[in-house]
C-alpha positions, 0 to 999 in steps of 0.5 A: 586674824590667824594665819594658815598655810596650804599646799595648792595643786593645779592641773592643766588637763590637755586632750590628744588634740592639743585642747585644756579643760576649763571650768568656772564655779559655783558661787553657791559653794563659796566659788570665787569669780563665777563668771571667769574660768578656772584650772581644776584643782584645789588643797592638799589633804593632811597625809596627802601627796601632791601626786595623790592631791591632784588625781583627787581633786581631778576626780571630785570636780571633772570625774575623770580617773587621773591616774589611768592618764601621763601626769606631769609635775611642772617645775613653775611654782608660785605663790599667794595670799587670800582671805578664806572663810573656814567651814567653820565660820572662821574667817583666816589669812591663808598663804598658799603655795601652788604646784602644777601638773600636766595632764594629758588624756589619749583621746580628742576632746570631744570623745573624753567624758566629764561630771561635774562633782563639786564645785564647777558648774560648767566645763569646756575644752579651749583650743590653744588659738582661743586660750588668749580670749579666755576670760581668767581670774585676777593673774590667770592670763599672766600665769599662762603667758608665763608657761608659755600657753598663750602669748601677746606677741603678734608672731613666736618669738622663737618661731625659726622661719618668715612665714610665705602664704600660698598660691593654691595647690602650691604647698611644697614651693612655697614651703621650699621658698621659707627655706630659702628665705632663712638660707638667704638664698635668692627667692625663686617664684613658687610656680616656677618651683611647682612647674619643675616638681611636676605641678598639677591643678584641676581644670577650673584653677587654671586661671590662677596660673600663668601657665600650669598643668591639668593632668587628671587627679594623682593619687596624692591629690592635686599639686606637686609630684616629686616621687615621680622620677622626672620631678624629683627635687634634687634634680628640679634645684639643679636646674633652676641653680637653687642650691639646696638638695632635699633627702626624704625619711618616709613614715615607712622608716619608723617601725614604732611611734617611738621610733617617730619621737626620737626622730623629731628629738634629733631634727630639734637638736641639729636645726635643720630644715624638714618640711612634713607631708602627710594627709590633712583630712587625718590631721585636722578634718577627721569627717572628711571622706576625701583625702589629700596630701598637705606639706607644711616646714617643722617649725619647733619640736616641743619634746616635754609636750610631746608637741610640734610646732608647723608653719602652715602656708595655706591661706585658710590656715593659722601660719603656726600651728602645734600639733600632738605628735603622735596626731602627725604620726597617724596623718603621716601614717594615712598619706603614706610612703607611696604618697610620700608621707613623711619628712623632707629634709633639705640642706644648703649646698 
């Protein structure tokens, strides 16, 4: 049998909201694994870039012009063997080289357009939590493990904190309380940490509380009010002798989303403690009419991705969420500097 080789490019198409485009193929056009999705992408043409490769199969499978969009040649390579039938009949030993590429388009999922031109039959748009139950072709879900996608560790490995879960309206507490717990400082009970930062519950959760607050709505929604003078952090540590001080950088200071991501670049860099307060209906329920503020510790910042990773205390919640950063942006933006839309850097004394 004869023996060819072949470039191979392969995009891992990423909406602004964090999910990858997937399709599975037509078995009539010589599709291998029709029931298992599959990353667009294809052969390398005579004369071709690699660059140019990409953007071409990215327009003959999903429609979408690549070139308008950030493309990234990742430096993960790979390699294999398969047998092909040629147009011509001829069946082959082909030995392929494969070559990745990010691409990322500046709209949600659900508002970017795709046709299906060649040999797909069907696409759609996986978040990062469904990646792990995706049904790949044979080395697929290695492949994504090895790029760091998805995993089969039950937490992330380079996850810097202990996860806390909440009691309702305490975010801000329990978030202080993963601080600690990193710091090795003593734990201090969340209500507590609330009362003295000004906490403040509806009348129907009072029955969740030893004793709490039930003042009318603030501005920012239920719970903690460390912009009021009377409960600002600093103060509230020093009497409860938590040794920590918190200073603030509101979404205000940045003039530009540049200015945001240089930001984030230093808080990766030094490993400090920031927790994020910003609006969470912009952040993850954009139908929702009402807002309020959510504050959450920065976990890792993903500077390549332009991607951040948060632990989220809610119950109703993934404990480790990534998020697109210029998504954090805009929810910080919506919450802000009057509701104290921003980060919250806290230092051990």
């Amino acid at each position: 049998m004869r023996e060819i080789h072949r470039n191979i490019v392969v995009a891992l198409i990423f909406s602004k909201d964090g999910k990858l485009l997937m399709g599975r193929k037509d078995p009539s056009k010589g599709g291998v694994y029709p029931d298992c999705w599959h990353l667009p992408g294809g052969g390398v043409d005579e004369g071709e870039s690699l660059g140019q490769a990409v953007s071409r199969e990215i327009q003959e499978e999903v429609g979408m012009d690549a070139a308008a969009h950030k493309i990234i040649p990742l430096s993960f390579k790979n390699n294999g063997t398969s047998e092909k039938t040629l147009p011509s009949g001829e069946k082959v030993l082909c030995h392929m080289d494969f070559n990745y590429f990010e691409v990322h388009i500046d709209k949600p999922a659900d508002e970017i357009d795709t046709r299906l031109n060649d040999d797909l039959v069907e696409v759609r748009w996986y978040s990062r939590e469904e990646l792990p139950f995706v049904k790949y072709i044979p080395g697929g879900k290695k492949f994504m493990q090895n790029m760091g996608y998805i995993s089969e560790d039950v937490v992330p490995l380079d996850s810097r904190y202990t996860p806390l879960t909440q009691q309702k309206y305490c975010c801000v507490p329990t978030c202080i309380q993963m601080i600690m717990l990193r710091r090795g400082i003593p734990l201090v009970p969340a209500e507590l940490i609330g009362s003295e930062l000004g906490l403040v519950v509806p009348e129907d959760a009072r029955g969740y509380f030893w004793n709490a607050r039930t003042d009318p709505r603030p501005s920012a929604g239920y719970g903690t009010q460390i912009g009021e003078p009377e409960y600002s952090p600093n103060a509230a540590f020093g009497r409860l002798n938590i040794p920590l001080e918190m200073s603030l950088a509101l979404i205000s200071k940045f003039r530009a989303i540049d200015d945001f991501r240089e930001h984030l670049s230093r808080v990766e860099a030094d490993d400090g403690d920031f927790l994020v307060c910003f609006d969470w209906p912009t952040l993850f329920d954009s139908i929702n009419k009402e807002h309020w503020g959510h504050v959450c510790v920065l976990d890792r910042v993903f500077v390549q991705k332009d991607e951040v990773r948060i632990i989220d205390p809610d119950i109703n919640a993934p404990k480790w969420r990534v998020i697109n950063v210029e998504e954090l942006y805009r929810a910080m933006l919506a919450h802000g500097e009057k509701n104290m839309g921003g980060f919250w850097e806290i230092r051990a004394l």
